[in-house]
C-alpha positions in Angstrom: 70.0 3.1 -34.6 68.2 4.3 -37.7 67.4 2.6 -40.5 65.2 3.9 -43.3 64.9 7.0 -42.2 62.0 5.9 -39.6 62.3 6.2 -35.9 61.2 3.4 -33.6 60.3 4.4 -30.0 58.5 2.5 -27.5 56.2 5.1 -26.8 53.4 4.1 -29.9 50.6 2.9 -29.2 49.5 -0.2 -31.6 46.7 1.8 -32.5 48.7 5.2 -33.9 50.7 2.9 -36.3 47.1 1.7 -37.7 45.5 4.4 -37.5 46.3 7.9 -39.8 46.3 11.4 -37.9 43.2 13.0 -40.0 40.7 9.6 -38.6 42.5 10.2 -35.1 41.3 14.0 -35.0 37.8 13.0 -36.8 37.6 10.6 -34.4 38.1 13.4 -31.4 36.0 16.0 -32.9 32.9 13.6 -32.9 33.9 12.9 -29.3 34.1 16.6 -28.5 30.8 17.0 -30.1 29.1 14.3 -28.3 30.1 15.5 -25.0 28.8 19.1 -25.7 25.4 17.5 -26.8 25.6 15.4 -23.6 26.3 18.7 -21.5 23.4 20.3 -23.3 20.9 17.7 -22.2 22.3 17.8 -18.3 21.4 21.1 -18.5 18.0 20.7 -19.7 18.0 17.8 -16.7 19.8 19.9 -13.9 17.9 23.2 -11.6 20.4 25.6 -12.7 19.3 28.7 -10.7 18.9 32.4 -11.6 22.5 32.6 -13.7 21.6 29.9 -15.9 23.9 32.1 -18.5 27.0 30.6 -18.8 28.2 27.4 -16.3 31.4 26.0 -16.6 31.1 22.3 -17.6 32.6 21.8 -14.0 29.8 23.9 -12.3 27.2 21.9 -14.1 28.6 18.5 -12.8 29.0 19.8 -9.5 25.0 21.0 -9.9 24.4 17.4 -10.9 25.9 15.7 -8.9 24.0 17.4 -5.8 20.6 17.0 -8.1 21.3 13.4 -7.9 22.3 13.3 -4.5 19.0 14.9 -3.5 16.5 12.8 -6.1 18.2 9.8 -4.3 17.2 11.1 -0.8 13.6 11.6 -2.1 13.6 8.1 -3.2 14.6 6.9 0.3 12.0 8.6 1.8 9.6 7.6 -1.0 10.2 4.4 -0.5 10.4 4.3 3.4 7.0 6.1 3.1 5.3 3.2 0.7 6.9 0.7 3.6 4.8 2.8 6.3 1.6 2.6 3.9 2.0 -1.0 3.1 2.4 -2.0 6.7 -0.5 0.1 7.7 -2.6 -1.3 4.7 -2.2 -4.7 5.6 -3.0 -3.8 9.0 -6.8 -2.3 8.0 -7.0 -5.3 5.8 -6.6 -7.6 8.7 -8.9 -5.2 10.7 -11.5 -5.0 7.7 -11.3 -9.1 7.8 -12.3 -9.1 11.5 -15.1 -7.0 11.5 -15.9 -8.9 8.1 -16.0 -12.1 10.1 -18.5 -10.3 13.2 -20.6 -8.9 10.2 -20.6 -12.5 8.2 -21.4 -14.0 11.8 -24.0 -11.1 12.7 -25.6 -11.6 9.1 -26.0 -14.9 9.5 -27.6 -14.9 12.8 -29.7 -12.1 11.6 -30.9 -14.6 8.5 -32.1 -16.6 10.9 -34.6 -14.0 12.9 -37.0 -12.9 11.5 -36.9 -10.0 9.5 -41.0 -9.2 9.2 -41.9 -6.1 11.5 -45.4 -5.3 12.5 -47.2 -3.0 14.4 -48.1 -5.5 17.6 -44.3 -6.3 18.1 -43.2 -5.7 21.4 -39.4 -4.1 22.3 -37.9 -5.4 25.5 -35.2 -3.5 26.8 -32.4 -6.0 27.6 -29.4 -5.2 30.1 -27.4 -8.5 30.3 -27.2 -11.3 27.5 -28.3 -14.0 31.2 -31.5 -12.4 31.3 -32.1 -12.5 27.9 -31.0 -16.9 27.9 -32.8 -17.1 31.2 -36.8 -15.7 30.2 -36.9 -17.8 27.0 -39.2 -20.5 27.4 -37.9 -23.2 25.0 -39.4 -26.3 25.7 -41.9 -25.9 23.0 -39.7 -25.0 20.6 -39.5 -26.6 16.7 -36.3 -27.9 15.3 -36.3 -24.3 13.5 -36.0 -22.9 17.1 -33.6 -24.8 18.2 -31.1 -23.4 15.3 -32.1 -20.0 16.7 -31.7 -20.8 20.6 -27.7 -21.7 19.2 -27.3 -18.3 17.7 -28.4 -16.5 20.5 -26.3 -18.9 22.7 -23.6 -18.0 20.3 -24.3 -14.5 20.8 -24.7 -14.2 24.6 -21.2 -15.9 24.6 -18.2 -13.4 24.8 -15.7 -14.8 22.5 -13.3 -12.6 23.3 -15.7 -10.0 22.4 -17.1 -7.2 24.2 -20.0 -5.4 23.8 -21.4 -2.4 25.8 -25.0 -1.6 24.2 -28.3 -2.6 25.1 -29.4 -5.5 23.2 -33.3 -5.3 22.0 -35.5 -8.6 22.2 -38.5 -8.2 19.7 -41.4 -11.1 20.5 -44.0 -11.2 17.7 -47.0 -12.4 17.5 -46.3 -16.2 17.6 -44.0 -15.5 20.2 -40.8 -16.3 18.3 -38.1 -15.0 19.7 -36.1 -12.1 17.4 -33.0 -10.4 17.8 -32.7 -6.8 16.1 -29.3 -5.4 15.8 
């Protein structure tokens, strides 16, 4: 059936009845174009290797896709490899606030020694932490003392804590006992 002249088939697209033929192929040459540019800028992107000459666009999609395939794997392993130093960080942070704990509780028993040296102290070698409770003679000891007799009870306790050095007792002049570390 033909009327007007015109042919009617159910093959047209909405779009080709709207649309002349000079936009459609302005329309594809600015396609074309874009793509090339695209292309361009993988290549700048992509290792090409020594015949970076002439690749086919199929060649440089292939390169790529392997590029991509291979950033991807580094960024596993990147990221497996801040996991490791994460884990290990917060481990020597929970180590570090240990020993800041021992130091805060070795500081503070050392605030309370005295820290004045002079030249008529006496150094006592000490072996075990019971002879070192055991020769202190306490009973005339001030309420100052007493403070001090706790932290060296606190320190002749184990808590857990081992210790294999030999501890020095320093007795000055007015025979207060004092601890050096």
């Amino acid at each position: 059936m033909r009327t007007s002249g015109l042919c009617h088939t159910n093959n047209v697209s909405p779009f080709q009845l709207l649309v002349p033929r000079s936009t459609h192929n302005e329309m594809e040459k600015n396609r074309r174009a874009h793509l090339r540019l695209c292309l361009e800028k993988l290549k700048g992107l992509v290792p090409l290797g020594p015949e970076s000459n002439r690749h086919t666009t199929l060649s440089l999609l292939t390169k790529a896709k392997l590029h991509i395939k291979k950033l991807e794997d580094y960024d596993r392993k990147a990221v497996h490899q801040i996991d490791q130093l994460q884990r290990e960080q917060r481990h020597l942070k929970r180590q570090l606030e240990k020993l800041g704990i021992e130091r805060i509780r070795m500081d503070s028993i050392g605030s309370t020694m005295s820290s004045e040296r002079s030249d008529s102290d006496r150094e006592i070698d000490v072996e075990s932490t019971d002879y070192l409770m055991g020769d202190l003679d306490w009973s005339s000891s001030s309420p100052s003392d007493s403070d001090e007799r706790g932290s060296m009870q606190s320190i002749c306790s184990d808590e857990g804590y081992s210790s294999s050095g030999i501890k020095r007792l320093k007795l000055q002049n007015n025979h207060k006992p004092c601890l050096s570390l």
